[in-house]
N, CA, C and O atoms as a GROMACS GRO file, in nm:
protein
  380
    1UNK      N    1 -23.726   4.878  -5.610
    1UNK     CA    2 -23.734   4.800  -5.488
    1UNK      C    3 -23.661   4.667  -5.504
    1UNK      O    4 -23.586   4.627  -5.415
    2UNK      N    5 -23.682   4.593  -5.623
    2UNK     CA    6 -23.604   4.453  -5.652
    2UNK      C    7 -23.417   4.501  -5.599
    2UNK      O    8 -23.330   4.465  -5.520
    3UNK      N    9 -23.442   4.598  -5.702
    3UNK     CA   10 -23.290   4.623  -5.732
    3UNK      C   11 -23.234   4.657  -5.601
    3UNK      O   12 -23.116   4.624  -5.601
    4UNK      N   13 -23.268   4.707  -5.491
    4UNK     CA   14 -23.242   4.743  -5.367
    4UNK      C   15 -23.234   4.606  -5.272
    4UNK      O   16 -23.160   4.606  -5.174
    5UNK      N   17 -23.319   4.481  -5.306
    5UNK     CA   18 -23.339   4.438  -5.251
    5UNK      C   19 -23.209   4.281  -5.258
    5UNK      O   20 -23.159   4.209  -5.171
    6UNK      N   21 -23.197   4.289  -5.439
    6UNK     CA   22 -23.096   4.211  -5.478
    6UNK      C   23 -22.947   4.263  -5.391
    6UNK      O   24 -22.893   4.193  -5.305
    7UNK      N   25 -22.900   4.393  -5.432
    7UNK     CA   26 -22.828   4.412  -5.380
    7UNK      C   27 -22.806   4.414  -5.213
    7UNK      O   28 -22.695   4.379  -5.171
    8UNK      N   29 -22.878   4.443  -5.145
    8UNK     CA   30 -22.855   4.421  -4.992
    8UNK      C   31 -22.855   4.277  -4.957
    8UNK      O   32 -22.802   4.256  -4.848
    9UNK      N   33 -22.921   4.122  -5.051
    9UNK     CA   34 -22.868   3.999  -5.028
    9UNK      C   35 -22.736   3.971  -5.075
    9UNK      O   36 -22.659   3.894  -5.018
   10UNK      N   37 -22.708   4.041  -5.189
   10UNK     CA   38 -22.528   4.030  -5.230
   10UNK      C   39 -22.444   4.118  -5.151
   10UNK      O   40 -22.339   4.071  -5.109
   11UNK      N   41 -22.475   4.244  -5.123
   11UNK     CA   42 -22.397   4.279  -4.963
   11UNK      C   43 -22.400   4.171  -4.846
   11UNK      O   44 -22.291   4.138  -4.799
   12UNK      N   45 -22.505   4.118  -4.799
   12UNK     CA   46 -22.530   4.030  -4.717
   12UNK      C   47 -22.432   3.877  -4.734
   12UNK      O   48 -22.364   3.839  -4.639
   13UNK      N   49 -22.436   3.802  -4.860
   13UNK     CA   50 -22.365   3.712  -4.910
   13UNK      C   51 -22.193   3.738  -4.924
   13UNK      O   52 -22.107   3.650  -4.916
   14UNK      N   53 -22.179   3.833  -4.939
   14UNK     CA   54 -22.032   3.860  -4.958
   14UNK      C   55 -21.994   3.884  -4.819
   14UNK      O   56 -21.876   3.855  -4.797
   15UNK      N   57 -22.062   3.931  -4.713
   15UNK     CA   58 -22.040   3.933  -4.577
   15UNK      C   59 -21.995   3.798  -4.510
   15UNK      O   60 -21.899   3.773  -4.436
   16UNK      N   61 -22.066   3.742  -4.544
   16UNK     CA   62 -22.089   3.593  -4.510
   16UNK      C   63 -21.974   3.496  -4.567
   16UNK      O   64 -21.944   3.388  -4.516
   17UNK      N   65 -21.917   3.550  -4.678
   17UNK     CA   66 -21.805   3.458  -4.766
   17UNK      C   67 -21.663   3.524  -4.704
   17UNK      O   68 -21.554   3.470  -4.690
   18UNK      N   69 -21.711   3.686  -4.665
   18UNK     CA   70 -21.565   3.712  -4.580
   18UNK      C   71 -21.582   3.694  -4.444
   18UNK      O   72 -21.483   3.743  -4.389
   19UNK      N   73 -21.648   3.654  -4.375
   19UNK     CA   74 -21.646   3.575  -4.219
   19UNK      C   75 -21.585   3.436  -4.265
   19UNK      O   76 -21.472   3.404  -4.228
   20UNK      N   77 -21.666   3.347  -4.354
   20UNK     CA   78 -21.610   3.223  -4.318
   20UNK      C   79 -21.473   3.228  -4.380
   20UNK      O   80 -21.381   3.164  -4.328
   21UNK      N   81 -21.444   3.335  -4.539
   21UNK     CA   82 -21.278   3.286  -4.525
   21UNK      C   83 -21.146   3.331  -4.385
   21UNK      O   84 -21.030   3.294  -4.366
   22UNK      N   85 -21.265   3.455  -4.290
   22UNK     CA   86 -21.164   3.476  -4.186
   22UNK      C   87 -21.133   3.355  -4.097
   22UNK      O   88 -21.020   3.324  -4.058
   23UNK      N   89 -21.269   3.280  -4.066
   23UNK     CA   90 -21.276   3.158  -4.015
   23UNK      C   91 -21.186   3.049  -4.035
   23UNK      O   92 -21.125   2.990  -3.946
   24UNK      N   93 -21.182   3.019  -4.187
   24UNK     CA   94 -21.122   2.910  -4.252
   24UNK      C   95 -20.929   2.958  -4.242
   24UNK      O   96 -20.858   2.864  -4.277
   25UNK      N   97 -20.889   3.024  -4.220
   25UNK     CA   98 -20.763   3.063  -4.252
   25UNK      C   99 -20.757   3.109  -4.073
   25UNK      O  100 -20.638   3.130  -4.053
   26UNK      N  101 -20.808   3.124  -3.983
   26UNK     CA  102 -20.782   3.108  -3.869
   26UNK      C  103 -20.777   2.948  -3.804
   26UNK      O  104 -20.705   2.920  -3.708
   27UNK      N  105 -20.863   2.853  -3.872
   27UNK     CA  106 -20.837   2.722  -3.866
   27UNK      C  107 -20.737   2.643  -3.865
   27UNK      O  108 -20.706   2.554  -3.786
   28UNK      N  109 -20.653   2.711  -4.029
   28UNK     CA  110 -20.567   2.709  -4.069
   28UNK      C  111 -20.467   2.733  -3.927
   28UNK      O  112 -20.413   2.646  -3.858
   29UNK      N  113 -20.463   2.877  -3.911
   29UNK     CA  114 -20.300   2.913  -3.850
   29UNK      C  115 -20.308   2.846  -3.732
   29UNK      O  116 -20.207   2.813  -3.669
   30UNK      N  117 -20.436   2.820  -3.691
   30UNK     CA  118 -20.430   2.729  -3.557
   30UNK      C  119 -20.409   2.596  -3.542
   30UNK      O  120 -20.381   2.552  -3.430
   31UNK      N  121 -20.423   2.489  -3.682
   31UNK     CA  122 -20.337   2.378  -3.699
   31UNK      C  123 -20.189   2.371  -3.716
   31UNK      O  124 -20.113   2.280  -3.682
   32UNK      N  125 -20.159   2.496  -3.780
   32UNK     CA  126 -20.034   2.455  -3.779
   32UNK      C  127 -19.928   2.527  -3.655
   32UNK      O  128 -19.813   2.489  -3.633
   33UNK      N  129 -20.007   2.651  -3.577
   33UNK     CA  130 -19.906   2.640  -3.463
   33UNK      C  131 -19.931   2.534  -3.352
   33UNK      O  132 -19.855   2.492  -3.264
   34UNK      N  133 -20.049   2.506  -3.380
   34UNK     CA  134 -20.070   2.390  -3.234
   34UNK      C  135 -19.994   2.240  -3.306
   34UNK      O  136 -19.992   2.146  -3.227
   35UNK      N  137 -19.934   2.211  -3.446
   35UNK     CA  138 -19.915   2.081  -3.485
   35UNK      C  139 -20.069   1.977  -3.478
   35UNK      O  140 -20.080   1.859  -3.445
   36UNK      N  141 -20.150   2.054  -3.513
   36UNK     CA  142 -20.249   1.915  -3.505
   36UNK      C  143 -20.232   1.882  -3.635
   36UNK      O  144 -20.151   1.938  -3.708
   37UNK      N  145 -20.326   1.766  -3.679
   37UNK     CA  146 -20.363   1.679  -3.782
   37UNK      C  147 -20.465   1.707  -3.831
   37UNK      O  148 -20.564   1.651  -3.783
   38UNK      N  149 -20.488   1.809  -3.954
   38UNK     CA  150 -20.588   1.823  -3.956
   38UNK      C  151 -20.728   1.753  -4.033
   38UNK      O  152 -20.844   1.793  -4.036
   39UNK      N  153 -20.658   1.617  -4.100
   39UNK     CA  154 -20.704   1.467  -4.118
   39UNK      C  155 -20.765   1.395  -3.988
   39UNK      O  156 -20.876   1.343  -3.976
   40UNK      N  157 -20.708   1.402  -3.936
   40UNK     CA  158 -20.714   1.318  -3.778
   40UNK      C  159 -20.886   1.346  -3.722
   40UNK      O  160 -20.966   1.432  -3.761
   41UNK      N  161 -20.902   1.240  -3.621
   41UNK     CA  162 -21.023   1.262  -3.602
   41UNK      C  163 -21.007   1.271  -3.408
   41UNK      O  164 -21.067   1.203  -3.325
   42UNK      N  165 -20.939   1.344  -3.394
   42UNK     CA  166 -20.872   1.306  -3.237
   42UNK      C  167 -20.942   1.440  -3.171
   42UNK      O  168 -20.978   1.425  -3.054
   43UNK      N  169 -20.960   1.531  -3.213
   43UNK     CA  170 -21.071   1.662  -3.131
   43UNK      C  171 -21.217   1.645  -3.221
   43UNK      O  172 -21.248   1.747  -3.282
   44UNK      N  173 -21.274   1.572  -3.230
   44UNK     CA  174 -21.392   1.572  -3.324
   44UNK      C  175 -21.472   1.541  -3.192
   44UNK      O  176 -21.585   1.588  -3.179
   45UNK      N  177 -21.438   1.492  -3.132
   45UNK     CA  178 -21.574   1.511  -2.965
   45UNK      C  179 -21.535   1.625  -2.892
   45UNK      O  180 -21.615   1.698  -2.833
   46UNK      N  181 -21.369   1.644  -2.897
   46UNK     CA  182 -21.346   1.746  -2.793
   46UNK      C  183 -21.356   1.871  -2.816
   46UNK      O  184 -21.331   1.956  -2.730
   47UNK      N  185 -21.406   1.908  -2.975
   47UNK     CA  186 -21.434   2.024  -3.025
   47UNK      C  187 -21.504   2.077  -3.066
   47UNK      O  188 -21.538   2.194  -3.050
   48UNK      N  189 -21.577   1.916  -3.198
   48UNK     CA  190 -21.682   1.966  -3.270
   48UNK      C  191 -21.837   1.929  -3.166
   48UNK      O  192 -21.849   1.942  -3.044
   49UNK      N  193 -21.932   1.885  -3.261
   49UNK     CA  194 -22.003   1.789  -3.241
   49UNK      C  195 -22.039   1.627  -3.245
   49UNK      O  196 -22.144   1.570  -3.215
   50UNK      N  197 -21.973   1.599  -3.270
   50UNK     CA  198 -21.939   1.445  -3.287
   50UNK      C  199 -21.946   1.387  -3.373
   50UNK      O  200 -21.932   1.265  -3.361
   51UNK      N  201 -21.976   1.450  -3.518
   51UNK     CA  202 -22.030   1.462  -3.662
   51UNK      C  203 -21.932   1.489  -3.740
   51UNK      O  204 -21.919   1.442  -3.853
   52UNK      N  205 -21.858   1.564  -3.689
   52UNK     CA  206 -21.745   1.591  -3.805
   52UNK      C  207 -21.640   1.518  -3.865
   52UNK      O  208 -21.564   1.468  -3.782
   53UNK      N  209 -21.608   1.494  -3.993
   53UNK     CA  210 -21.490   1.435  -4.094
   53UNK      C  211 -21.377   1.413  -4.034
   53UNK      O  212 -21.320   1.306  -4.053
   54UNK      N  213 -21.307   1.542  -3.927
   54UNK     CA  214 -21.183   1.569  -3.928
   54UNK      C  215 -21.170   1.671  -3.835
   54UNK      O  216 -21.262   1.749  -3.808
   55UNK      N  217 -21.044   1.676  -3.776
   55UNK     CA  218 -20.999   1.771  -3.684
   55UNK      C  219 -21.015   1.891  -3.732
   55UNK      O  220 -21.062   1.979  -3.660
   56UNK      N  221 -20.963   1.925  -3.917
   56UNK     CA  222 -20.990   2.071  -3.958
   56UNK      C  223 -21.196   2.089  -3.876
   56UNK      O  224 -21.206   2.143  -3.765
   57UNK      N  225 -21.267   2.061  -3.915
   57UNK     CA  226 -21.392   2.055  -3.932
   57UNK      C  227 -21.448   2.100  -3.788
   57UNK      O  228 -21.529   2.184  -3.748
   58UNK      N  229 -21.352   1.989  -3.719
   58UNK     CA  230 -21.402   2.010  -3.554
   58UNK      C  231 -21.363   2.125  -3.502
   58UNK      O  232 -21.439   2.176  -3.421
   59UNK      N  233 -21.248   2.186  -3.532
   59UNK     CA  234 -21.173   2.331  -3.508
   59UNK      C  235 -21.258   2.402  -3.554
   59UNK      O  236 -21.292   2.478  -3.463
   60UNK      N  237 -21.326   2.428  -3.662
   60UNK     CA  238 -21.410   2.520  -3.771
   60UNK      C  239 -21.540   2.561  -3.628
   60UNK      O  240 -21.566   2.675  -3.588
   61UNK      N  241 -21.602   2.435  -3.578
   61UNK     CA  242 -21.682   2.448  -3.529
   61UNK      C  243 -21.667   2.483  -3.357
   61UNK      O  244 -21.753   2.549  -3.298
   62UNK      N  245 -21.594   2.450  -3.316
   62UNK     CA  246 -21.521   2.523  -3.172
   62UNK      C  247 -21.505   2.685  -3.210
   62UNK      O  248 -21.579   2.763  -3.151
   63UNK      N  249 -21.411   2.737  -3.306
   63UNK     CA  250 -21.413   2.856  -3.308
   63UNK      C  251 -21.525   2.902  -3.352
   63UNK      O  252 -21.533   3.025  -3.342
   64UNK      N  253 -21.631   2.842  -3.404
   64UNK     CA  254 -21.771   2.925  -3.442
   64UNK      C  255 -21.822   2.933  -3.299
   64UNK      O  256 -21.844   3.047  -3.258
   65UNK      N  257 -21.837   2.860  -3.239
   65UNK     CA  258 -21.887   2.882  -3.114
   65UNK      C  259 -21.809   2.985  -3.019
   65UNK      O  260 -21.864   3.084  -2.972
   66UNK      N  261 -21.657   2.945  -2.993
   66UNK     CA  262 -21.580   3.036  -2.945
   66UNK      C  263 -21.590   3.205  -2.956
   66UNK      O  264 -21.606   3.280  -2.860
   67UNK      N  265 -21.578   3.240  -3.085
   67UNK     CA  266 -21.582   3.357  -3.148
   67UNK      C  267 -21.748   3.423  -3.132
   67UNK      O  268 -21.775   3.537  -3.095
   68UNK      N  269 -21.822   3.339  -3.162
   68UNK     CA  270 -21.963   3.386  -3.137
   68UNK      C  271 -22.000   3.489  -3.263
   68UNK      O  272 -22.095   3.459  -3.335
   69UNK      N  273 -21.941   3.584  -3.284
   69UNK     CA  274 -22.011   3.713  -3.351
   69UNK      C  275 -21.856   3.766  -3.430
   69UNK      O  276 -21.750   3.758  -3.369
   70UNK      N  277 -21.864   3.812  -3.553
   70UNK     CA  278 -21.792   3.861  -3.628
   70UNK      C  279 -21.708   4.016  -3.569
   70UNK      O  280 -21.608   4.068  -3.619
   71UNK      N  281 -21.791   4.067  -3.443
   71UNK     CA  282 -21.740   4.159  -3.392
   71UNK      C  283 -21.642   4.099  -3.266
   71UNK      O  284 -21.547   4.160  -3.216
   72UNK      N  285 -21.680   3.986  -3.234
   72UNK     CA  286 -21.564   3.933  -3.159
   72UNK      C  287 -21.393   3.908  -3.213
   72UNK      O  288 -21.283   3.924  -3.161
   73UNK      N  289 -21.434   3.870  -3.317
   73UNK     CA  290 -21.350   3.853  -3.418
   73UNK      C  291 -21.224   3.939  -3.462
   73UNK      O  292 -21.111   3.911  -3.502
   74UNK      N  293 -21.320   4.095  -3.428
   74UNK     CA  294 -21.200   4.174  -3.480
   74UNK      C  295 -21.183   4.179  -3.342
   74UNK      O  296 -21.086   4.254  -3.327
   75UNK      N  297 -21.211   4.152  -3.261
   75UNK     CA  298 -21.119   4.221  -3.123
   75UNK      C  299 -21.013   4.145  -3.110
   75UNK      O  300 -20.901   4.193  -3.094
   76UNK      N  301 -21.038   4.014  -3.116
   76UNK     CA  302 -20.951   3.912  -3.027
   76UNK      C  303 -20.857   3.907  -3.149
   76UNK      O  304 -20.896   3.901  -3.266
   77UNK      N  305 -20.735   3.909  -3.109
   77UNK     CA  306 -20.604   3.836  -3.172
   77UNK      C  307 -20.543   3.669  -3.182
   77UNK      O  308 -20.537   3.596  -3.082
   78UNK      N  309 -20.505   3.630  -3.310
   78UNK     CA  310 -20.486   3.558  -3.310
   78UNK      C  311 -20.452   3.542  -3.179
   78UNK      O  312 -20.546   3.547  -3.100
   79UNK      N  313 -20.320   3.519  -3.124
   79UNK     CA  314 -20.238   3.451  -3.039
   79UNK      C  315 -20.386   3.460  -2.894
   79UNK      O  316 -20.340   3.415  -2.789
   80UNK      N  317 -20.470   3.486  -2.885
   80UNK     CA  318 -20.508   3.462  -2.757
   80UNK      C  319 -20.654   3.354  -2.816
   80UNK      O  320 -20.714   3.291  -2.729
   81UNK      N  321 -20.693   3.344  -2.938
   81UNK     CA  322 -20.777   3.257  -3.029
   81UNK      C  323 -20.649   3.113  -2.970
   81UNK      O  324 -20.682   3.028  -2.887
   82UNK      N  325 -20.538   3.118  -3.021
   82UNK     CA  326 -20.483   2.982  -2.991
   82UNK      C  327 -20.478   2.947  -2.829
   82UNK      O  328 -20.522   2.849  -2.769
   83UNK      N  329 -20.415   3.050  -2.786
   83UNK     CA  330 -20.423   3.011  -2.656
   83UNK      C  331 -20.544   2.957  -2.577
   83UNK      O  332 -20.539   2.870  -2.491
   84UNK      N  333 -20.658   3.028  -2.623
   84UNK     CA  334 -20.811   2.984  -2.551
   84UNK      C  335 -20.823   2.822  -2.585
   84UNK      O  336 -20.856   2.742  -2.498
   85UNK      N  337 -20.780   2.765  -2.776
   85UNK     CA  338 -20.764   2.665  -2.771
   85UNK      C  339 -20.725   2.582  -2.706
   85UNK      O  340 -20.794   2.484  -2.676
   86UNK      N  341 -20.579   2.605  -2.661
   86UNK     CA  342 -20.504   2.510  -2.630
   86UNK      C  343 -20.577   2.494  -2.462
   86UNK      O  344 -20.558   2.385  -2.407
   87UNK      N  345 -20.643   2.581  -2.399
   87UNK     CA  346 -20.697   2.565  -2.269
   87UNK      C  347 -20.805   2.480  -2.246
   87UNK      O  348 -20.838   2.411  -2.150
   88UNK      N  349 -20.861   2.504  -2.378
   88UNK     CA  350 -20.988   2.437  -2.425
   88UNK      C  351 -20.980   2.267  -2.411
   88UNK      O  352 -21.060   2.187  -2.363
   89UNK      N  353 -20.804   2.244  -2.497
   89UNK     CA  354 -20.800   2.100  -2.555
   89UNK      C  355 -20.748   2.042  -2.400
   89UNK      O  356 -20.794   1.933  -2.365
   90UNK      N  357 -20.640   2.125  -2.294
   90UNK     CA  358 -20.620   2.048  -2.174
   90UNK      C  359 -20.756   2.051  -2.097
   90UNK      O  360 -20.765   1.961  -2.013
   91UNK      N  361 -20.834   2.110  -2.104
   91UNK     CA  362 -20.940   2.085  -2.034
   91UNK      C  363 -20.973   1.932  -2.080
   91UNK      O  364 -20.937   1.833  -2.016
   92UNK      N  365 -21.030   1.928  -2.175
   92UNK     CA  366 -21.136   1.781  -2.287
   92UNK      C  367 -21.035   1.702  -2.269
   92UNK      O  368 -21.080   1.590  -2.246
   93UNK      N  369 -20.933   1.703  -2.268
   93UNK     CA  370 -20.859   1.590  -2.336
   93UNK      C  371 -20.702   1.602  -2.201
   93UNK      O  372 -20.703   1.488  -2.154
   94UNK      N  373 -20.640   1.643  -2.163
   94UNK     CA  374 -20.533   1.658  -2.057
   94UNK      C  375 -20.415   1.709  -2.128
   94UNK      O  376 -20.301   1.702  -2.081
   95UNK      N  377 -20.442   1.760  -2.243
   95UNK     CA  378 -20.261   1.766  -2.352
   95UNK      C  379 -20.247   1.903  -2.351
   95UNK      O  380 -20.151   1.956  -2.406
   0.00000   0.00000   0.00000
């Protein structure tokens, strides 16, 4: 029972480490086709929660919300992930 039980939290954990690196590397391609800064603190209201370090951070947390569920994830394609962004940022902000 342990042994069943260890392993379905390390199935569980490794799940979890390949969502957020899909996350983190969608962050990625979305700073650099939109040109943001991802130092900058210029979408940290218009994205994150108002808490965050940095534009990477605030992006991290827009697409967690955006995306919702790991099965969203595989549907949607990049290019319509940026685009929702960029609708997102003329909404908050006018750019």
């Amino acid at each position: 029972m342990t042994e069943i039980t260890a392993l379905s939290l390390f199935v569980e954990q490794q799940e979890r480490n390949r969502l957020r690196n899909r996350l983190h590397n969608l962050v990625e391609m979305l700073i650099a086709k939109l040109n943001i800064d991802p130092f900058g603190k210029q979408l940290v209201i218009a994205c994150g929660t108002g808490v965050e370090r940095n534009n990477r951070e605030a992006i991290l947390v827009w697409l967690n919300k955006a995306i919702c569920c790991e099965a969203r994830l595989d549907v949607l394609d990049s290019e319509l992930i940026c685009q929702a962004l960029e609708r997102h940022l003329q909404h908050c902000i006018g750019h």
